[in-house]
ZAFIZA-780667 format. One line per 8 residues: number of its first residue (from 1); their letters; for each residue x, y, z of C-alpha. Coordinates in Angstrom, 1 decimal. Example, Ala and Ser with C-alpha at 12.3 -4.5 7.8 and 13.67 -1.06 7.14 Angstrom:
<nodes>
1 = AS = 12.3:-4.5:7.8  13.7:-1.1:7.1 $
</nodes>
This chain:
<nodes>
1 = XXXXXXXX = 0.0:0.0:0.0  1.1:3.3:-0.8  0.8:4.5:3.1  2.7:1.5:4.7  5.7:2.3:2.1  6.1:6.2:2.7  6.3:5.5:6.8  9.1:3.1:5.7 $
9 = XXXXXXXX = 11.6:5.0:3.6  11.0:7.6:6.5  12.1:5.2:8.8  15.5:4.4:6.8  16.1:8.1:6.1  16.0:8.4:10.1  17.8:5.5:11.3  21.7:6.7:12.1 $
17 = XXXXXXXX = 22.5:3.4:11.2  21.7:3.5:7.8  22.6:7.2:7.5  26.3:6.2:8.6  26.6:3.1:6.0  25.8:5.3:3.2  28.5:8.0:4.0  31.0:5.2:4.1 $
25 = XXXXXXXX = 30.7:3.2:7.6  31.5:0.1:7.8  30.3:-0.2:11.4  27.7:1.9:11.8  26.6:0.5:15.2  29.7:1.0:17.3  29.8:4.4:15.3  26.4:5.0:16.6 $
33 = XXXXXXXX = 27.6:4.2:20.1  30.6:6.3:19.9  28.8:9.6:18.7  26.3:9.1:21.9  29.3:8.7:24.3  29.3:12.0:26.2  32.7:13.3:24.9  30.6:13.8:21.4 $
41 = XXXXXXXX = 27.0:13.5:22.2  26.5:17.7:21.5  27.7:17.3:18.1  26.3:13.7:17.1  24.2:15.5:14.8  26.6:17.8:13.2  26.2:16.6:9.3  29.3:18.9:8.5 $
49 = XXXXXXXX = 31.3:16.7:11.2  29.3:13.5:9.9  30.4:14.3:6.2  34.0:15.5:6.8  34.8:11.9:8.6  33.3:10.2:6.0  35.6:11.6:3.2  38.6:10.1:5.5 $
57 = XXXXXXXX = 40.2:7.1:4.1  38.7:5.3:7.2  35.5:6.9:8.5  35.6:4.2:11.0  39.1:4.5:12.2  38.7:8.3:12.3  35.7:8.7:14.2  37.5:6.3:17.1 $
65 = XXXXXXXX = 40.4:8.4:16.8  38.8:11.5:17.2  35.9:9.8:20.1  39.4:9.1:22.4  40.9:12.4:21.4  38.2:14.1:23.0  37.9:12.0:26.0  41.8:12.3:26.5 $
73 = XXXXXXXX = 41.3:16.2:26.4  40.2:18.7:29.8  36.7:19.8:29.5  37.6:23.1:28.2  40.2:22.1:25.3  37.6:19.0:24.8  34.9:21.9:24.0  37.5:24.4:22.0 $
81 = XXXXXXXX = 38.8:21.1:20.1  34.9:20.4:18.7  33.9:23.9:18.5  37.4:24.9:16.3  36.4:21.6:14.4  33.0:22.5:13.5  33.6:26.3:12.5  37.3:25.8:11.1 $
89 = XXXXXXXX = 37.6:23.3:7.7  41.2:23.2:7.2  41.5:21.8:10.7  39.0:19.5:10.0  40.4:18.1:6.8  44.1:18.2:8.6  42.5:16.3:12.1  40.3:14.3:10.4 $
97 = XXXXXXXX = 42.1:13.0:8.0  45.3:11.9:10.1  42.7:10.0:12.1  41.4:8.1:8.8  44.9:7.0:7.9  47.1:6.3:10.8  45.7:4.3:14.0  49.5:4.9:15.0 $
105 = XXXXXXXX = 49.5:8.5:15.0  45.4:8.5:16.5  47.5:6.5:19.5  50.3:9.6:19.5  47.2:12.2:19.6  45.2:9.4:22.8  48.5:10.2:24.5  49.3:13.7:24.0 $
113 = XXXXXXXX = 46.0:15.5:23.3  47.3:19.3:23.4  49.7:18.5:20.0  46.1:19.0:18.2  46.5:22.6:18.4  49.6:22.5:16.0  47.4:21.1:13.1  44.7:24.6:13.7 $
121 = XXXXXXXX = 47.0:27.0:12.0  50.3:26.6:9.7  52.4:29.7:9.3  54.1:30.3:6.0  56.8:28.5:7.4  55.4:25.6:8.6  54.1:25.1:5.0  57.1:23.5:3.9 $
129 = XXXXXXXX = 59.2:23.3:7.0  63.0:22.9:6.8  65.6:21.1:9.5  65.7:24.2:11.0  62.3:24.3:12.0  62.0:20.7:12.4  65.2:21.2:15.1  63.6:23.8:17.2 $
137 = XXXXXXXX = 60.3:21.8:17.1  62.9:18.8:18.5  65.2:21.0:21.2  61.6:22.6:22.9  60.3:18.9:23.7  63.5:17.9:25.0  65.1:21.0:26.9  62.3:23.2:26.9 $
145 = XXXXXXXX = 59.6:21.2:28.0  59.5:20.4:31.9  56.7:18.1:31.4  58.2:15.5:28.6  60.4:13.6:31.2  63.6:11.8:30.2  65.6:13.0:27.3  64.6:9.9:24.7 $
153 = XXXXXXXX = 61.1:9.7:25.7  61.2:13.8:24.7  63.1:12.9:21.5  59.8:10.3:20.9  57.1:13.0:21.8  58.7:16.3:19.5  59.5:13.3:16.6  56.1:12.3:16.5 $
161 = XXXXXXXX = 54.6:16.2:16.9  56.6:17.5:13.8  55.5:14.0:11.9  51.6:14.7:13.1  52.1:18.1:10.6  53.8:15.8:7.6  51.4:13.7:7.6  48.5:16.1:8.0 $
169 = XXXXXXXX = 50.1:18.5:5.2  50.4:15.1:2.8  47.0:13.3:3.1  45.1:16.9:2.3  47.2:17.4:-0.6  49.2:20.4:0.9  52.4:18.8:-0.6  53.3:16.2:-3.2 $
177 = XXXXXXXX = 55.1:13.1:-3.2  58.2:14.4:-3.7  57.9:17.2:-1.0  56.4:14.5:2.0  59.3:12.6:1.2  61.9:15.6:1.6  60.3:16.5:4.9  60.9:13.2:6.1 $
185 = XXXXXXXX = 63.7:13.4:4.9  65.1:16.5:6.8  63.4:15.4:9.9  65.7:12.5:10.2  68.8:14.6:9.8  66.8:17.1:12.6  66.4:14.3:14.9  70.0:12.2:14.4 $
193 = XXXXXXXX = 71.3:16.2:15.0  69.6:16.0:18.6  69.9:12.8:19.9  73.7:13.4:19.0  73.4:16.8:21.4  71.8:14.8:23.8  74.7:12.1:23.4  77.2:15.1:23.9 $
201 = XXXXXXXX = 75.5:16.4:26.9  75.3:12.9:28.6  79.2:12.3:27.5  81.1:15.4:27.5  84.1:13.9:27.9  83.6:12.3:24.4  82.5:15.4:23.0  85.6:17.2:24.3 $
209 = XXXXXXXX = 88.0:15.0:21.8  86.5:14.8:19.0  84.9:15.8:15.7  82.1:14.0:14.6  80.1:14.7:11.2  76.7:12.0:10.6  76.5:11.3:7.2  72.9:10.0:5.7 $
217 = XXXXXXXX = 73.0:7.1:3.0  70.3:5.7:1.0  66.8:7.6:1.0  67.6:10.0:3.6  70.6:11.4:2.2  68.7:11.5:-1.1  65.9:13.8:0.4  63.2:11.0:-0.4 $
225 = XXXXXXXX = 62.8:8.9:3.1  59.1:7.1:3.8  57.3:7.3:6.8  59.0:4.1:8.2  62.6:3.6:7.0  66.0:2.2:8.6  68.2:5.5:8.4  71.8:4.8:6.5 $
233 = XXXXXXXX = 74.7:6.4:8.0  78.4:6.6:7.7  79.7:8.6:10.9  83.2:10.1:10.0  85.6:11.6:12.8  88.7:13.8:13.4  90.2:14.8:17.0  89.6:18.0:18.4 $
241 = XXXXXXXX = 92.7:19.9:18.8  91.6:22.4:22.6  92.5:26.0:21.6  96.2:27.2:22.4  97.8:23.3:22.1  100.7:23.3:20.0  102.3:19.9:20.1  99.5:17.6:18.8 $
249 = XXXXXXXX = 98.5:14.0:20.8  100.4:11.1:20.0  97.4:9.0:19.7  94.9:11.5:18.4  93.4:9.6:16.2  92.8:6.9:18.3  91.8:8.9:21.0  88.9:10.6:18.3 $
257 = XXXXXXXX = 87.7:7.5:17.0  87.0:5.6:20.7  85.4:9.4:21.8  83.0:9.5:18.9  82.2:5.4:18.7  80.5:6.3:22.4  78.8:9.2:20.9  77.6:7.2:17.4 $
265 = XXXXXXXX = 76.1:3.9:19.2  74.5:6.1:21.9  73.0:7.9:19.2  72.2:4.9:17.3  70.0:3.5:20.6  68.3:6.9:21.5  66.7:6.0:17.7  66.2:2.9:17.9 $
273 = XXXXXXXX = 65.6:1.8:21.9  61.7:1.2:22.6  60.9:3.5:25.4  57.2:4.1:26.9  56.7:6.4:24.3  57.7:3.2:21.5  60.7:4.1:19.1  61.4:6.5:16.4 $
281 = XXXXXXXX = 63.5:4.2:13.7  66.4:1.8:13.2  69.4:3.7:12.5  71.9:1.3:10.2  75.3:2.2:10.0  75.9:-1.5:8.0  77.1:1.0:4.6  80.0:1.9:6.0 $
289 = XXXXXXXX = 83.3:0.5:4.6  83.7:-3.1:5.5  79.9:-3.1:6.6  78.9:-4.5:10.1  82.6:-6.4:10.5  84.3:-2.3:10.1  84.9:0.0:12.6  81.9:2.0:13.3 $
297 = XXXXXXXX = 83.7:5.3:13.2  86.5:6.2:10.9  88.7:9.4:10.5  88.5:10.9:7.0  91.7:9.5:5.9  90.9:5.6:6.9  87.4:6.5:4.8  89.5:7.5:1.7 $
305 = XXXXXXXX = 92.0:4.7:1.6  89.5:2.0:2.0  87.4:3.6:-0.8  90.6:3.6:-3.3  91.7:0.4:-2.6  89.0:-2.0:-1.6  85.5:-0.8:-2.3  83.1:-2.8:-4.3 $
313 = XXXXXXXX = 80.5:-1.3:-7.0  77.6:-1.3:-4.9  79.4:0.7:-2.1  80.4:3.7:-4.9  76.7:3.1:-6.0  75.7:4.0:-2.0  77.9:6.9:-2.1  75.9:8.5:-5.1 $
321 = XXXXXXXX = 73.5:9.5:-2.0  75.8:10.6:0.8  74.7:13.8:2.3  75.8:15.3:5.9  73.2:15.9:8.0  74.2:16.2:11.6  77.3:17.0:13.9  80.3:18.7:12.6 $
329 = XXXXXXXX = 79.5:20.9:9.5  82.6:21.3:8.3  83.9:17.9:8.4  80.8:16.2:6.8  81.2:19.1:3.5  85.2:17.4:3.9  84.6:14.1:3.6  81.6:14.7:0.5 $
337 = XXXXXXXX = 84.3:16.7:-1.3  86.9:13.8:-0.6  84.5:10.8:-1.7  82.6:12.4:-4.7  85.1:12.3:-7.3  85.5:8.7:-6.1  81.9:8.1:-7.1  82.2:9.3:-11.2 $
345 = XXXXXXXX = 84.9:7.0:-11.6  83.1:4.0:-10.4  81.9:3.2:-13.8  85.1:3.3:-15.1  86.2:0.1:-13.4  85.9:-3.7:-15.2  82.2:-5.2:-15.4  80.6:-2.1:-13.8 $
353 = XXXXXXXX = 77.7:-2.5:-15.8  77.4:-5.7:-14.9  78.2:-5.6:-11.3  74.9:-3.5:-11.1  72.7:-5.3:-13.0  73.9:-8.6:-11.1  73.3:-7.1:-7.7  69.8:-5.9:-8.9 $
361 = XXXXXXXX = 69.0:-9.7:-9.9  70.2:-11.0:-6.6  67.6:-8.8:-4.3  64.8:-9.7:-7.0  65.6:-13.3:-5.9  66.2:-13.3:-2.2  62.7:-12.3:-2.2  60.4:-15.0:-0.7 $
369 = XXXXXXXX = 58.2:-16.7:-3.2  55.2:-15.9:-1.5  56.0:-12.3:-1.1  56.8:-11.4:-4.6  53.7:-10.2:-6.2  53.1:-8.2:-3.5  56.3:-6.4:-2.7  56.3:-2.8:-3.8 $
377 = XXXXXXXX = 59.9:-1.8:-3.0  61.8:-4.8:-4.2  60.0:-7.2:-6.5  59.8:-6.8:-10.4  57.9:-3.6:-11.3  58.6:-2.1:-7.9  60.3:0.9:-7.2  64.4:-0.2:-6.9 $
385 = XXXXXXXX = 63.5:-1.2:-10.7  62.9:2.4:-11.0  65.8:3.5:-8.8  68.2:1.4:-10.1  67.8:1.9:-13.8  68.4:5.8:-12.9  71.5:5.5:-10.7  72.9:3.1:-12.9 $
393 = XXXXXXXX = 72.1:5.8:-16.0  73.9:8.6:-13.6  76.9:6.3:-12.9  77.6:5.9:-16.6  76.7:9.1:-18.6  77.5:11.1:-15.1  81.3:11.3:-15.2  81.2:13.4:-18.2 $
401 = XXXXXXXX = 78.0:15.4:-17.4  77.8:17.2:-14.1  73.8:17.9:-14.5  73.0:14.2:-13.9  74.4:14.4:-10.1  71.6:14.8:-8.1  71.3:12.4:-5.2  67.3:12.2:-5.7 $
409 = XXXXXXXX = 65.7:9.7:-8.3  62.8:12.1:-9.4  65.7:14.9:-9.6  67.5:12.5:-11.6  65.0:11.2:-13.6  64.0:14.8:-14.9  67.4:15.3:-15.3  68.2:12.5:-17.4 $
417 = XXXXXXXX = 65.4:13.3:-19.5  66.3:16.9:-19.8  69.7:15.6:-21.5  68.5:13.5:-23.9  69.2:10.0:-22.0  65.7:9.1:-21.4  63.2:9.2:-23.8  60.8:11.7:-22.8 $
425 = XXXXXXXX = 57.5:9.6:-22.7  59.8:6.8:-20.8  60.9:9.1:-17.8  56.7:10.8:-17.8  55.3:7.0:-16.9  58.4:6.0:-15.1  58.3:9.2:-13.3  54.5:8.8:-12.7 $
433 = XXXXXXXX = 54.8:5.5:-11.6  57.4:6.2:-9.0  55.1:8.6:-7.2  52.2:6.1:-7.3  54.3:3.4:-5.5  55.7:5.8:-2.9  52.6:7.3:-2.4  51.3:3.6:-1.6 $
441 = XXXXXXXX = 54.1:2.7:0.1  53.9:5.6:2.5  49.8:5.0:2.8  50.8:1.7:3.9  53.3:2.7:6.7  51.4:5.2:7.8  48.5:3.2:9.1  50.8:1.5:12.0 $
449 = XXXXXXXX = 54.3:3.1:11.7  55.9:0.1:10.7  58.4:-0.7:7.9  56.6:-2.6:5.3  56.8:-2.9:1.7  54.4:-5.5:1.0  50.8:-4.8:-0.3  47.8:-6.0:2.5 $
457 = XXXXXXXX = 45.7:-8.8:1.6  43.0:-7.5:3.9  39.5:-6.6:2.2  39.1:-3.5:4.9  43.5:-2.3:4.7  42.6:-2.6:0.3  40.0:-0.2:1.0  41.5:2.2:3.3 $
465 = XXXXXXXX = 44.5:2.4:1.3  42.7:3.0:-1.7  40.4:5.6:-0.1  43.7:7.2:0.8  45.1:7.9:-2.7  41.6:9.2:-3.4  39.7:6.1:-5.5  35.8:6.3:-3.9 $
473 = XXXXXXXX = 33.8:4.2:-6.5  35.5:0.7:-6.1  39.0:1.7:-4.2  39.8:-2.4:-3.8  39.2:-2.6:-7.4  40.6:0.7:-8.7  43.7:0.0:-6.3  44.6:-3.3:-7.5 $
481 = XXXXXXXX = 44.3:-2.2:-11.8  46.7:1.2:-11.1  49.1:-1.0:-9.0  49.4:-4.1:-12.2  49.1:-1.1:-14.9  52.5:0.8:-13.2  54.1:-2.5:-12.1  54.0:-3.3:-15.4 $
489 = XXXXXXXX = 55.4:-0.2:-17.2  58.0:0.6:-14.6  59.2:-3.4:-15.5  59.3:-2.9:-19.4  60.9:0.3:-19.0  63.6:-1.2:-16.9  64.4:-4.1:-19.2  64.3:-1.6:-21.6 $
497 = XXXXXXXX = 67.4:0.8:-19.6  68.4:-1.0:-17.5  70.4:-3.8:-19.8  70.3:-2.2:-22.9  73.6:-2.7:-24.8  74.9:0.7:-25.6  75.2:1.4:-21.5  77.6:-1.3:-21.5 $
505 = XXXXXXXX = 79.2:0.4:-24.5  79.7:4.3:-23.1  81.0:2.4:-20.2  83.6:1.0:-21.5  84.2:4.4:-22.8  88.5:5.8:-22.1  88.4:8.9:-20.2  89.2:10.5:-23.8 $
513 = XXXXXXXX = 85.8:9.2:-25.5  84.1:10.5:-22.9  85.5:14.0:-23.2  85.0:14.0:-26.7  81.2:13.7:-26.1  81.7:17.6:-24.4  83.5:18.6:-27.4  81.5:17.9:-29.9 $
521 = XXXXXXXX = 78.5:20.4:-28.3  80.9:22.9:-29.5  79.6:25.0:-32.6  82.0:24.2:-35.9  81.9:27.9:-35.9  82.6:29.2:-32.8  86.5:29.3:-31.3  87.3:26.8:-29.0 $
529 = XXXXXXXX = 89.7:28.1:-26.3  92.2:25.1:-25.4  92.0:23.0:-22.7  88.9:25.1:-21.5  85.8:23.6:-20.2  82.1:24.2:-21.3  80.6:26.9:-19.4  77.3:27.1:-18.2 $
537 = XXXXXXXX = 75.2:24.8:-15.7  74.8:21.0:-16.4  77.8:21.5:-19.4  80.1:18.7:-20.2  83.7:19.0:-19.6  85.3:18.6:-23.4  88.9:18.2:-24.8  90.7:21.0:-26.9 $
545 = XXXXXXXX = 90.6:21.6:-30.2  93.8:19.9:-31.0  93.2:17.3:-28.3  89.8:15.6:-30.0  91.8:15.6:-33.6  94.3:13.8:-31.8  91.5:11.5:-30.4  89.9:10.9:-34.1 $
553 = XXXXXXXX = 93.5:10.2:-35.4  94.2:7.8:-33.1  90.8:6.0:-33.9  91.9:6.0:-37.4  90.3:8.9:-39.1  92.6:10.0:-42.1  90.9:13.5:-42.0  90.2:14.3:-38.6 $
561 = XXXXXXXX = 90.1:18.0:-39.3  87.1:16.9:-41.5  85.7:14.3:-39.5  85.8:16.7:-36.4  83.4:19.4:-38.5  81.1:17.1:-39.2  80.6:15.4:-36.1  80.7:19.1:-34.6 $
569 = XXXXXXXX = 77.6:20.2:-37.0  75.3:16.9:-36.1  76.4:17.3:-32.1  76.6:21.3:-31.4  73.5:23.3:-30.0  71.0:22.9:-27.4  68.6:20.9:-29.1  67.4:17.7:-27.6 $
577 = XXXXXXXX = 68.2:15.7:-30.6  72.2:17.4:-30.5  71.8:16.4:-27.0  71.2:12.3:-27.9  73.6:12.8:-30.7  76.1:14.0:-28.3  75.5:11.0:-26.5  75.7:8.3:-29.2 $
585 = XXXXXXXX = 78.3:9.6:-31.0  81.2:8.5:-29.2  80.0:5.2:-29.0  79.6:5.0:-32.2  82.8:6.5:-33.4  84.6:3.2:-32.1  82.1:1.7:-34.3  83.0:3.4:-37.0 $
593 = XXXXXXXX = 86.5:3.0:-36.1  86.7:-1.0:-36.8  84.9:-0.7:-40.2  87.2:-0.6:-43.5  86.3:3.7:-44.2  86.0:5.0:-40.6  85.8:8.3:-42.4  83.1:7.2:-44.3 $
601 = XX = 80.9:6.8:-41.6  81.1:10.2:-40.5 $
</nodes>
């Protein structure tokens, strides 16, 4: 009957219950119970409140964070916090939206309810904070702060405030991919910058002898850290000569390194201990020369004679990232000036090439069988294929162009691109594909704070996640096509760099070959001043005039006057097809070289 159904679809209109599934719930009872609890009850009817948690990634998640939030607060900040949410968007969006994605960080805010108020307001500065910021956040909790008790559980409570404005700045959009990852990035160096203070203060002795600069491997030291992330270091050391001594200490060396291996391991444990307030990251000092069976500390001079006689590939491959971030200044600019050059030789030693692209196949397979398909950082398609096939592009074409130096993939990746070594298309969907993966991988970690790679199995983490990176309609489904369609791509494209034939070839490349690539960028018209370099950011370093007819002689040109103008008018300019000629070229030239008419082919 037309009257009994009217009464009905009233009734479902009214019921909370249903009103909560179709916004997203999963729940809805329990949510219906939690909005009634008293710490909510005035604002259980609030439809902006209702809506804004459920465009969260977990409406669920983020109305239990936000139900113990306001239970863990004083009556009066419990009413300012719900008032300031209802009136003020961005801090429901910020709030909200933390509390959707990361039960870890919903725990941080359960424990410390007044470090809502830093998500309210962002100054200018706090847009895109830098260490500096990141430090004083750091140095308040732990010496200003009477109420954070001991020193590491301060470290804990002022890491986890400054990541609470990361995270909130990410998952609104505030800041990309790339920029999260920085953050992170330069709140690792803040943080390994005081818990070495707070090493100094509980040692001074230590910190009386020595010099001691932190240098950051891997993803830290290439600005691009996750949320959850082992920290690479190499800690590097030099005694500390007191003001007004003249004769110097017979066993100053010795005496530096044993002062600043107390400092390192106790800063390695106020990282990585577990404390009441849990534990910030590992801290893994296993790059360092001879790995976990070295020294932990070395002097700059025990660094630089390991690296020239000993090193392997992979460990001038880690240095490609090195980047001081904490203790002396000085030294850690030292010891990058010292190992860098170190670095744009690596691919001039025998097998490089191959070296790397063994090393890659050995992680693919230590991966366990089951875990494969769903590993994101190190399984085929996953985002070492991506990192790999740009450090090993660096490595090669890097000793003779300076603009391919950047410690960062997307940095590199751009860069590469910009100078004609990836095709343009290639680096867009590698590049693309990169910051889907991170941005996965960091939605992942962010949920718990644990380091993980792999992709859940769970119907309800598929469908957070997915919410997360925005998919509504079918996020399980949505989620699972974009992942296969940029696995995929980012695999082809590696096979396709990664152990293509002519890397092998400008590896093999003398130091002369090389340099000819920079001269033949010079205009056939313009004068070439001898023995100069190319001027001008991101040039190549090229030989003289007289230097690359030399070269073209000794190849086997009969002309090389001749042969050099031509290969000058297909190479010179800015253009990006001068800038893949440039690059070809001298491979090719040795080509040329073993046919019968090496002129000829020029």
């Amino acid at each position: 009957m037309p009257g009994a159904a009217t009464p009905g679809r009233g009734t479902r209109r009214s019921n909370p219950a249903a009103r909560l599934v179709r916004r997203g719930f999963t729940d809805p009872e329990a949510a219906v119970r939690r909005l009634a609890e008293p710490a909510l009850a005035q604002h259980s009817g609030d439809s902006v409140l209702i809506d804004a948690l459920a465009a969260t990634a977990d409406p669920d998640l983020a109305l239990l964070g936000l139900a113990r939030l306001a239970e863990a607060c004083t009556p009066d900040d419990r009413h300012t916090l719900l008032d300031t949410l209802t009136t003020s968007k961005p801090l429901r969006d910020r709030l909200l939206g933390v509390l959707g994605a990361s039960a870890a960080l919903g725990d941080h805010l359960a424990r410390h309810p007044h470090d809502w108020h830093a998500l309210v307001t962002f100054e200018v500065r706090d847009i895109h904070p830098g260490p500096e910021e990141f430090l004083r956040t750091l140095y308040a909790h732990i010496w200003d702060d009477p109420t954070t008790g001991p020193r590491a559980d301060a470290l804990r409570t002022g890491y986890r405030r400054c990541l609470l404005g990361i995270a909130a700045r990410d998952l609104t959009g505030t800041i990309g991919i790339g920029q999260t990852a920085a953050e992170l990035a330069d709140l690792a160096g803040a943080t390994l910058h005081a818990a070495l203070d707070i090493a100094r203060e509980e040692d001074p002795e230590a910190a009386a002898v020595c010099r001691l600069a932190v240098i950051a491997m891997g993803k830290c030291g290439g600005g691009e850290l996750n949320y959850v992330s082992d920290v690479d270091v190499v800690f590097v050391a030099e005694p500390r000569e007191p003001a007004g001594q003249v004769e110097r200490h017979p066993d100053a060396d010795g005496r530096a390194v044993r002062a600043a291996t107390r400092l390192a391991a106790r800063l390695m444990r106020l990282c990585s201990d577990s404390t009441r307030e849990g534990t910030i990251w590992p801290v893994d000092a296993n790059l360092r020369p001879e790995g976990k069976n070295g020294p932990l500390v070395r002097t700059l001079g025990s660094h630089l004679a390991y690296y020239q006689r000993w090193a392997k590939t992979w460990e001038f491959q880690a240095l490609l990232k090195a980047r001081p971030v904490a203790g002396d200044a000085e030294l850690g600019r030292a010891y990058l000036a010292a190992v860098t050059p170190l670095v744009w030789h690596a691919a001039d030693r025998e097998n490089f090439v191959q070296d790397v692209q063994q090393m890659r196949r050995r992680v693919i397979e230590a991966i366990p069988a089951a875990e494969v398909e769903r590993e994101l950082k190190l399984g085929p398609g996953g985002l070492r294929d991506v990192e790999f096939s740009v450090q090993l592009l660096q490595l090669v074409h890097g000793r003779a162009d300076d603009s391919l130096r950047s410690p960062n993939t997307l940095t590199a990746l751009a860069d590469l691109s910009a100078g004609g070594y990836v095709g343009r298309a290639d680096a867009a969907s590698l590049d693309d594909a990169y910051r889907f993966l991170r941005a996965m991988e960091h939605r992942i970690q962010l949920f718990q704070l644990r380091r993980t790679h792999l992709l859940p199995t769970g119907e309800d983490d598929l469908r957070r996640l997915g919410r997360s990176l925005g998919m509504r309609t079918d996020p399980v489904g949505e989620l699972n096509r974009e992942w296969r369609r940029h696995a995929r791509e980012v695999r082809r494209l590696h096979e396709k760099l990664f152990y293509r034939p002519l890397l092998d070839a400008v590896a093999r490349l003398g130091a002369d070959e090389s340099a000819l690539a920079g001269h033949l960028g010079t205009s056939p018209q313009a004068p070439v001043r001898e023995g100069a370099a190319r001027e001008g950011a991101g040039q190549r370093s090229g030989l003289s005039a007289d230097a690359a007819r030399t070269r073209l002689a000794a190849l086997g040109y009969r002309d090389p006057v001749d042969a050099l103008r031509h290969l000058q008018a297909l190479a010179s300019g800015v253009s990006r097809r001068a800038a893949l000629q440039r690059t070809l070229l001298p491979v090719m030239l040795g080509w040329f070289a073993d046919s019968a008419d090496p002129d000829a082919g020029c």
